[in-house]
Structures are given as C-alpha cells and as structure tokens.
NUSEVO-921225 format. One line per field, with one value per residue (C-alpha): x, y, z; residue number from 1. Coordinates in steps of 0.5 Angstrom, whole numbers, plus 500, padded with zeros to 3 digits. Layout:
BEGIN
xx <- [X  ...] $
yy <- [Y  ...] $
zz <- [Z  ...] $
num <- [NUM  ...] $
//
This chain:
BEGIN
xx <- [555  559  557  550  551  555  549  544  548  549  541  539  544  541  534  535  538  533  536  532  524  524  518  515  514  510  505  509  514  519  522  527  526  518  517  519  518  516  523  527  528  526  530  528  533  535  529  531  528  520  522  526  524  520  517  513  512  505  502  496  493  493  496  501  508  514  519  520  525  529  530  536  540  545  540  542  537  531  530  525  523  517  512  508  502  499  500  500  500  500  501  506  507  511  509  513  514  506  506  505  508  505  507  505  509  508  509  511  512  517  518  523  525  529  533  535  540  537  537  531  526  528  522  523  519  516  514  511  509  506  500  493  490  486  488  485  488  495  500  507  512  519  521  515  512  505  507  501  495  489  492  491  494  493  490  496  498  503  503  507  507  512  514  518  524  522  527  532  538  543  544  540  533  527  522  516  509  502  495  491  497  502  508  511  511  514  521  525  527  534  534  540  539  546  546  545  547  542  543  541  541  545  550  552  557  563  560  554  550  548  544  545  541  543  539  541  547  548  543  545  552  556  563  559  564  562  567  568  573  575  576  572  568  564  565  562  554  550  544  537  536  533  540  538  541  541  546  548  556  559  561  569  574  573  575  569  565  563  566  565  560  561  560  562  561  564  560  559  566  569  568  561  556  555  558  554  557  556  557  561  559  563  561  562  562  562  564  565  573  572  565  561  555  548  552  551  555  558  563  569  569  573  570  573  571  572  571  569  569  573  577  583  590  584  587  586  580  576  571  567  563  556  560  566  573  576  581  583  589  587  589  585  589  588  582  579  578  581  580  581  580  576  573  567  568  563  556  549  545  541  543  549  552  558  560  565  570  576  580  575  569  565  560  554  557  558  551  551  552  550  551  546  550  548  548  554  555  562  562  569  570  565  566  567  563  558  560  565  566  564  565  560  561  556  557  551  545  541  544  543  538  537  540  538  543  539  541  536  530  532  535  542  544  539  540  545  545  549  553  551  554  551  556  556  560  558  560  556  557  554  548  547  546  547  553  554  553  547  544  547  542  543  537  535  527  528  528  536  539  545  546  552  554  557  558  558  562  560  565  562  565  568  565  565  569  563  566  561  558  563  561  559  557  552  549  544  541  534  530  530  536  537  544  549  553  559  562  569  568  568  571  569  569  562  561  557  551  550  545  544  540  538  535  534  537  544  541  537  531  527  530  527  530  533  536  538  540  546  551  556  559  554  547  545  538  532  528  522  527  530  532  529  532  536  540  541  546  548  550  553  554  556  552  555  552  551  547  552  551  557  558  555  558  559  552  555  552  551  546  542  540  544  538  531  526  523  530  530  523  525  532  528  524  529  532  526  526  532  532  526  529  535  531  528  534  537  531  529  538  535  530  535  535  529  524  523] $
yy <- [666  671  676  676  676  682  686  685  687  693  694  693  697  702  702  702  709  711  711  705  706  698  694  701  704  698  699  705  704  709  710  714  719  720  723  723  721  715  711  714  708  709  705  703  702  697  693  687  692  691  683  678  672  673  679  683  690  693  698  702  696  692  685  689  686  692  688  681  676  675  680  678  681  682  685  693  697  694  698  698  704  708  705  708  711  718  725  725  720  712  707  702  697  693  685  681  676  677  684  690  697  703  709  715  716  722  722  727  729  728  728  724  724  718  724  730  734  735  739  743  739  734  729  727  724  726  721  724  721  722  726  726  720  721  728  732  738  736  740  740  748  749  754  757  756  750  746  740  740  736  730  726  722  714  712  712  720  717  720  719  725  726  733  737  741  747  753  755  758  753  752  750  750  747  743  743  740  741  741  741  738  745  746  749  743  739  739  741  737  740  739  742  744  743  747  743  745  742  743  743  739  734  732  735  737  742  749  747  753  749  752  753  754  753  752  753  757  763  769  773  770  773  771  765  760  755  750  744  738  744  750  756  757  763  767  773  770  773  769  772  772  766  762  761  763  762  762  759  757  754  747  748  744  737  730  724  722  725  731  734  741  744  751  755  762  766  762  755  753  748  741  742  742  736  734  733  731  733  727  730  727  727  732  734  742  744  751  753  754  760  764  764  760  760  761  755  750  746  740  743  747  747  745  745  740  740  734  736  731  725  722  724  723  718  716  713  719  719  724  719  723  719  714  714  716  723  724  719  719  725  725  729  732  732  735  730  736  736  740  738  741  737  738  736  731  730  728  729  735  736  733  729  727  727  724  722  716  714  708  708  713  710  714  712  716  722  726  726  733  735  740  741  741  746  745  749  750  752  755  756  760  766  771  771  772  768  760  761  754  754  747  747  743  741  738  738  736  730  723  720  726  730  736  742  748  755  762  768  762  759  751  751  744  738  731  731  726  728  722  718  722  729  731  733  737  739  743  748  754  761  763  769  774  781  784  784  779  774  768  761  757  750  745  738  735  735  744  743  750  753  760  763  769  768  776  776  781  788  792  794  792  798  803  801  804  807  804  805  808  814  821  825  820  820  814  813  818  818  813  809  805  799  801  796  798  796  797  795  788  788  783  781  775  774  776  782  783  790  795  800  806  811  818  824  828  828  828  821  824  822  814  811  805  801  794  789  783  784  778  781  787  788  789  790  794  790  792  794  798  802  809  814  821  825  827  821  819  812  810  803  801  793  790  784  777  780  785  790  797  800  807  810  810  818  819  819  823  820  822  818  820  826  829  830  830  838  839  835  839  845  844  842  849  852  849  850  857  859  856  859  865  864  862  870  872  869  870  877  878  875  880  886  888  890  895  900] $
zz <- [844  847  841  843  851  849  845  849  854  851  849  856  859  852  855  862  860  855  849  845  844  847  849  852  845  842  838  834  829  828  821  817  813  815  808  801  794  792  791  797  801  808  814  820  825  831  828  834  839  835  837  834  828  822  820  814  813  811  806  808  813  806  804  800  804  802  805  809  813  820  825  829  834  830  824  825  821  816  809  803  798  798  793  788  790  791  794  803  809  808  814  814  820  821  824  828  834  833  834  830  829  826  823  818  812  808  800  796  789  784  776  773  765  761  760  763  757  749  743  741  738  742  746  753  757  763  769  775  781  788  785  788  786  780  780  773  770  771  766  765  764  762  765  767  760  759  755  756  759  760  763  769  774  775  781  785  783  777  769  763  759  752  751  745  748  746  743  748  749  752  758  764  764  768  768  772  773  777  778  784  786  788  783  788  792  786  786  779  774  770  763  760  753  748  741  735  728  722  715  708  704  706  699  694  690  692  690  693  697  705  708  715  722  729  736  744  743  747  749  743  742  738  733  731  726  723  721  715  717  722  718  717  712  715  722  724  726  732  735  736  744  744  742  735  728  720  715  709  705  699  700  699  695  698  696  695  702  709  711  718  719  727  729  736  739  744  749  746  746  740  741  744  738  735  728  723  716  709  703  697  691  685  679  672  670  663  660  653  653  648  648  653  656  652  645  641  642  635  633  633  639  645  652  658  664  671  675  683  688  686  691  693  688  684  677  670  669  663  660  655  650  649  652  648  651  648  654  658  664  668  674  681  686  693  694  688  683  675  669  662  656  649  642  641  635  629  632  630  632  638  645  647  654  657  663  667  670  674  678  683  681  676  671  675  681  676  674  667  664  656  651  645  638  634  626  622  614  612  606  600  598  600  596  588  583  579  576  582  585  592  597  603  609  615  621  627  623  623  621  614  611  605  606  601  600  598  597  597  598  592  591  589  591  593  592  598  604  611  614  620  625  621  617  609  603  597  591  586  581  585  579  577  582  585  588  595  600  600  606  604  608  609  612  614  614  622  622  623  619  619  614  612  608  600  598  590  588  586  581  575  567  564  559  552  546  540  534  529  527  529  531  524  520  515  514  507  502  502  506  512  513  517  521  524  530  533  540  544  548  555  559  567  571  572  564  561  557  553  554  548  547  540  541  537  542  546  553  552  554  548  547  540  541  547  546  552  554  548  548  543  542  535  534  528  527  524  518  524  527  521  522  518  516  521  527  532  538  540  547  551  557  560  566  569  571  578  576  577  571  568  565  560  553  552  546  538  534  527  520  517  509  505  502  504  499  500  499  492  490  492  488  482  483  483  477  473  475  474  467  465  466  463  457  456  457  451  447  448  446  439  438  439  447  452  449  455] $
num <- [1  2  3  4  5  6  7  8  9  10  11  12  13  14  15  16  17  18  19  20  21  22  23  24  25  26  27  28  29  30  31  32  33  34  35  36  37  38  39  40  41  42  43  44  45  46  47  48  49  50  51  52  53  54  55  56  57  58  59  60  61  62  63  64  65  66  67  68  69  70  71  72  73  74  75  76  77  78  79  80  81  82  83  84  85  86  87  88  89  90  91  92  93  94  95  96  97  98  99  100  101  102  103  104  105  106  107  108  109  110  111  112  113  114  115  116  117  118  119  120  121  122  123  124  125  126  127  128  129  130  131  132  133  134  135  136  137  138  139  140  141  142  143  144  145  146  147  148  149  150  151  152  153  154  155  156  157  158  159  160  161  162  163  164  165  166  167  168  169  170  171  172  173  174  175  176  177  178  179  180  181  182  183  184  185  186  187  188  189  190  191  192  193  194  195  196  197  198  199  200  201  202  203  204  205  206  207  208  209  210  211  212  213  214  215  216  217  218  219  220  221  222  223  224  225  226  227  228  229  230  231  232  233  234  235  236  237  238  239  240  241  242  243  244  245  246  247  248  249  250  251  252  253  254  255  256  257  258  259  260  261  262  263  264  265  266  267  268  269  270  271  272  273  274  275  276  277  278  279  280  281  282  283  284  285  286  287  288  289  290  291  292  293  294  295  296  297  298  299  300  301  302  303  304  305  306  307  308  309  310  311  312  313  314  315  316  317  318  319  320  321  322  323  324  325  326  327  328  329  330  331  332  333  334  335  336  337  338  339  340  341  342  343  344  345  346  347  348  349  350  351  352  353  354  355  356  357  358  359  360  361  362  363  364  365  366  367  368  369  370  371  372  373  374  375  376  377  378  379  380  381  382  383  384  385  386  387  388  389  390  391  392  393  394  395  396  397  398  399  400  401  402  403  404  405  406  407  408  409  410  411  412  413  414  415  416  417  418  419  420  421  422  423  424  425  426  427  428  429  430  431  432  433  434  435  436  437  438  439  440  441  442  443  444  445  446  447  448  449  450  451  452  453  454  455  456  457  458  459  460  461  462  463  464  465  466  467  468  469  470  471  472  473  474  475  476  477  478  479  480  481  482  483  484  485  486  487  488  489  490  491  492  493  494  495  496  497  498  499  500  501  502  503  504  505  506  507  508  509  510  511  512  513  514  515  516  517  518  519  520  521  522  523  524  525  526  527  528  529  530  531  532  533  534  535  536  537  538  539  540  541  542  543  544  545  546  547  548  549  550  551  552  553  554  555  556  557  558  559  560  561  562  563  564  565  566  567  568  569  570  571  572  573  574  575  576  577  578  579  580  581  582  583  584  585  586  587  588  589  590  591  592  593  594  595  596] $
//
C-alpha cells in the first residue's frame, strides 16, 4: 500500500509539471518507434497513465487484438511486434478503462533469408515483407544484378521467392528487392559468399586424373594451392575475376578410403574452404616385365603386378590367376601399395583374369585386370637337315583340340591333340626340302596359330671323281655301243642323287643325254641310249635331299668305235689298188722290161 501511495505520488507530481501525457492526451496513443518493419517490437510506455485494469490492443480499427492484459500502476511499459501486413501507415489503438487511444504506425519493408552466408550455387530463400499489397512486378538483385522477376506480393505485401547464389567472389555481397515498392527503401540483405571446391570424379585409384574447380575465391587471387590429406599436390593457380578456377592432378599414393581435398590462396586462407573427400579404392596394374605393352603376351612370361590402394601395412596378399594363387604372402606398405613379379603358368589361348586379395581387401573390391594369351610353338632343333628329328612344343592354343603342324603350307604332322590347358608336343622327320629358312606353322580348328622358323641346311655335296670311262678312252670298234659309267660316292647328310650329262662337245652346248635323279654312283646306258661312233665328254655333279646342287665334274673325253666304215672302204680301195699294180709290175718283169 505504501509502494502505490508512493507512485502515484510520483505520477501526479509528473503530470502537475508536464512530464506525463495523463487524462489531457486522451484519445491519443503514443508508441515507440512509430515505424518499423514488420517484427520490430513497438512499445508503449507508462501505459497506467491511458487507465488502469484490462486492456487489448487494436490493428487497423479490426477485431485483430496484437495484445492483451492488466495495466496496473506498477505495469511500466506494453510491447507487441509489428504484424504482418503491407508498405504504409496503419492504426493501432489501445482500449482500456473503457477508453480508446489511437496512433499511426508506419511499416516498412524488409527482406529476410533463411540463410545469410553460402557457396555458388547455392539456394536461399528470400521473404520479403511490408510491400504493397498486392504489389506486381516485384524483382529480386544480387549485387545490383536481376535474378527474378514477375512476382507478386500477397495481400499483406508478403513473398517468398528462391534464388540460386550466382558466380561471385568471396566475400560480402547484397541482396535486394523491389517493385512499385523502391529498392532504395528496402534495407540490404548481406549475403556472404564462402569458396567451394568440387571435383571429379569423386574415386577412384591412385594415379587417377581429378579434375578440379573452384568458386568464390578472391578477385584474381592468385598462389592458388590445393591440398590432399594436407599436402600439396598443385600450387601456383590464378582465379578469373570473378573468383573462379580449374585444374586438374593425379590422386598420389594413399591407403583404401577417404582422403581429404582443400585448397587456398593468397586471399583465402588455409581452413576456410570446405573439404571435400576423394575414396581411393584398391586396384591391380599389370605390366610385361620384359617387353612392352601391346607385345603378345604368352605362357611363360614375366609380369609385374602392382597392387595401389590397398589398406595401410594390409597383409596375407594373394595374386590369383583365373582365381588360382600363383604368389601369396605379399605385404603392402604404408600407403597400401606392393609390387610382385608372376609367370604366366600354362593356359589356353584367349583372355584370362588376374585379381587380387588380402587380410582385409577381398577380390570384389579389386577390378579385375586381364591378359590375352597368345599361342606359341617351339621348335627343336631348328636348324638340321633332312630326316632331322625335330620336337615341336605348344602352349596358348584352345584346350583339348586337333592341332596341325605344317611347313611351306604342307601337313607334316596331324592327329595331335593339345591338353586341357592348351598345351602340346610332338615329333616328325623334316621332308625333303630347300636349303634355307622355311615358316613351321602350327594351328588349331579356333584360328589360333603360332609360326616359327626350321632353317634347313644349304652346303652343297661334293664333286664327284670320273671313274670310267677315263679321259682318252676308246670304247667299241664299229657300231654303237652301250657304256657303262662310273663315278666316286658322295656322302651328305641329307643324301644325294646324281645328275649326268653326255655331249659332243667340252663345253656341253650340244648335251645328247642327261640323266637325273641317279641314286647310285652307276648308270649304265640302255640299248635306246647307245652311243655311236665318235667323240664324247661325260660329266656328274651330286644334288642333296634340300636341293642343294653340287659342282660339276670336269667334262672327260672318251671315243666310241676304232674304225668307221668309209675308213674300211677306203682301206680296201686302197689295197685293191695297190695290188693292182703291184701285179703289172711283176707281169710286165716277166715279159722283158717296159717297151718305150
């Protein structure tokens, strides 16, 4: 009782001086501030002076009530927040002790956004409110820039509009609106873009090429590093005036999992930049340890197989060949990588996997890799002559099919069958053929085919030594006469036949009779063949089972027949003759001499 004696001692003694607006302001309502946008809370002060017990307060002479309750004389102020509704002056009254108090109360108009701070790209959405009602034509600029137009306002000057952050640099930006309304009455909306990193792609193996892009750094910034699980990995990019760069590196070495991307500048400072994380996953390369990519690949052969982004320190690996171990108990490093050399074991032609595994990296994780086996022959000896025994091995051809082996296009070997895993040998005598080197070719029923090289040797046999008839030799008497003709054996390994030729003349321009293919060191002429009388030359050479020719023997001269029939005639003349005259020589004697 003695509070409230007390203060309304002092409110009287207030009003007697001036101080408070009392019973002689009735009718008028005086609020604090007397404008604002919608939200700001308005107060009245010493609201015990407008009457005291129940009161309301009033929006725009409706049945809207902004507030209610008891003013007392200890009540020192009233508050309630600006509702919604639109652009201009509204009435507020205040009813109490049967009494009513009016005011005018301007509102203004205000943006808002469920967030003020972003990355390129990103949406926010924008609520104005305090537009005109109804308001047309409405539009919504960042940094003086339209983004969105044709919209309107709601009755009560509200919208609600979405807008995409566009390209910018970092930092401080501003967002407006208007439309009848005046964007210059519209308070900023600060929006403050932060950079962002994206790459791609998002894993992969290590080696991988990452592209990568950045938004919202500075003005031209420049020194530009980008980071993986805090190390650089590039340095030395500019961003385009608008705050935006691309670039690009290859994931390094790194362990199974998520690694960590960032980047900075000399503006944009380390931490600032979201991070953004890269997912190594495991992988297999496989490289010809002899030779290089693109040769054919066959069993045998060496390959190296490098496992990348297995776990850290990973043990018990294993490098399956179509899902059989060849190598196991390999150990990664730190940054889950290994490297271990295989031989290809034996398998059948075509493509075959090679995968990978560990204690905790199983072969699902790891992408298969593959090599395409290639058929090979092998051939034993490869050079000789002819009847050599040669031993053909194969291996990379189809499983469990007829295999043919061939030289110069010719069957030399058939009936042969490769094993399940492709495999095959077989032997054979090498058939007559020319010296030098010919193509072995060995082939399956799937078009599989391996060639190889047999070089057959080309030495010539020796000359043979003329034996009979020897050099001079008369042979015969009158008549043709059938010869027999010997010569000295050759010996080669491939074995010889012998070639002869009889002529008239040494130079073996005119040859009467040649004989080929001779298998001994012998011919005797047949009665068809029988020389007659006269001058001749016989000559040998030897031609090996490859075709390789000899030496001519030197030509030896030999005669046929002692005496030719004129020679008899004229012989016989000449007796007749000369006896005639011996005779007439006797028997002119006898008669006493020559009478002149």
């Amino acid at each position: 009782m003695k509070l409230r004696a007390l203060t309304a001692a002092i409110f009287l003694s207030l009003s007697v001086l001036g101080l408070l607006p009392a019973q002689i302001y009735a009718g008028i309502l005086t609020v604090s501030p007397s404008s604002g946008t919608v939200g700001t809370l308005i107060t009245i002060a010493m609201p015990f002076t407008y009457g005291l017990g129940s009161y309301k307060i009033y929006w725009d002479d409706s049945d809207r009530v902004l507030a209610e309750g008891e003013i007392t004389q200890s009540t020192s102020t009233l508050t309630f927040p600006v509702p919604e509704a639109s652009r201009g002056k509204h009435k507020v009254s205040l009813r109490v002790a049967g009494t009513t108090n009016d005011t005018e109360l301007t509102i203004t108009p205000s943006l808002s956004a469920n967030v003020v701070s972003g990355v390129i790209g990103a949406t926010v959405t924008v609520t104005g409110r305090g537009f005109n009602a109804n308001e047309t034509n409405l539009g919504i600029t960042f940094d003086g820039t339209l983004l969105d137009t044709t919209f309107s306002s709601d009755q009560k000057g509200t919208f609600t509009r979405t807008i995409t952050i566009p390209q910018g640099t970092g930092g401080k930006h501003v967002i407006d609106a208007g439309g009848t309304t005046p964007a210059s009455e519209v308070p900023d909306l600060q929006f403050t873009l932060t950079p962002k990193i994206g790459i791609d792609p998002i894993a992969g193996g290590v080696g991988a090429n990452i592209g990568i892009a950045g938004t919202g750094f500075g003005n031209a910034e420049t020194n530009i590093v980008v980071t993986y699980d805090g190390l650089a990995v590039k340095s030395g990019i500019s961003a385009d005036i608008k705050g935006s760069w691309n670039s690009s590196f290859s994931a390094p070495t790194s362990a199974r999992g998520n690694h960590t991307i960032s980047a900075y500048g000399a503006i944009t400072q380390p931490g600032v930049t979201p991070e953004i994380t890269f997912s190594v996953s495991p992988f297999i390369r496989v490289e010809m340890a002899n030779g290089v990519l693109g040769d054919a690949i066959r069993v045998g052969d060496a390959l190296w197989v490098n496992g990348i982004g297995f776990d850290g320190n990973e043990g018990s690996i294993s490098i399956l060949f179509d899902g059989n171990q060849v190598m196991g108990g390999i150990t990664a490093d730190g940054k889950g990588s290994w490297i271990q050399k295989i031989t290809i074991p034996s398998s059948t032609r075509g493509k075959h996997v090679i995968d990978a595994s560990g204690q905790r990296t199983t072969t699902s994780d790891v992408p298969d890799a593959s090599v395409s086996i290639s058929p090979r022959a092998t051939i034993q000896p490869s050079t000789g002559n002819v009847g050599t025994d040669v031993t053909i091995t194969g291996d990379g051809f189809a499983g469990s099919k007829p295999i043919t082996v061939n030289i110069n296009g010719a069957t030399i070997a058939a009936t042969i069958s490769s094993d399940a895993r492709g495999s095959f040998t077989t032997q054979f005598k090498t058939p007559r053929i020319k010296g030098g080197d010919h193509i072995v070719a060995v082939t399956d029923p799937t078009g599989a085919i391996a060639t190889g090289s047999f070089s057959m040797e080309s030495t010539p046999p020796g000359t043979p030594t003329l034996i009979s008839p020897q050099a001079g030799m008369r042979i015969g008497y009158i008549g043709s006469s059938v010869v027999t003709f010997t010569w000295s054996a050759v010996d080669d390994p491939s074995g010889v036949e012998y070639t002869m030729e009889i002529a008239r003349t040494p130079d073996f321009l005119g040859t009467i009779l040649r004989k080929e293919g001779l298998k001994q060191a012998t011919y005797t002429l047949s009665e068809q063949e029988s020389l007659g009388n006269g001058d001749y030359y016989w000559r040998v050479r030897a031609i090996d089972g490859a075709g390789n020719q000899g030496a001519w023997s030197t030509g030896q001269y030999f005669i046929i027949g002692g005496v030719q029939v004129w020679h008899i005639i004229v012989s016989i003349l000449a007796v007749l003759i000369l006896s005639g005259i011996a005779w007439r020589v006797v028997h002119i004697s006898k008669k006493g001499g020559w009478k002149s």
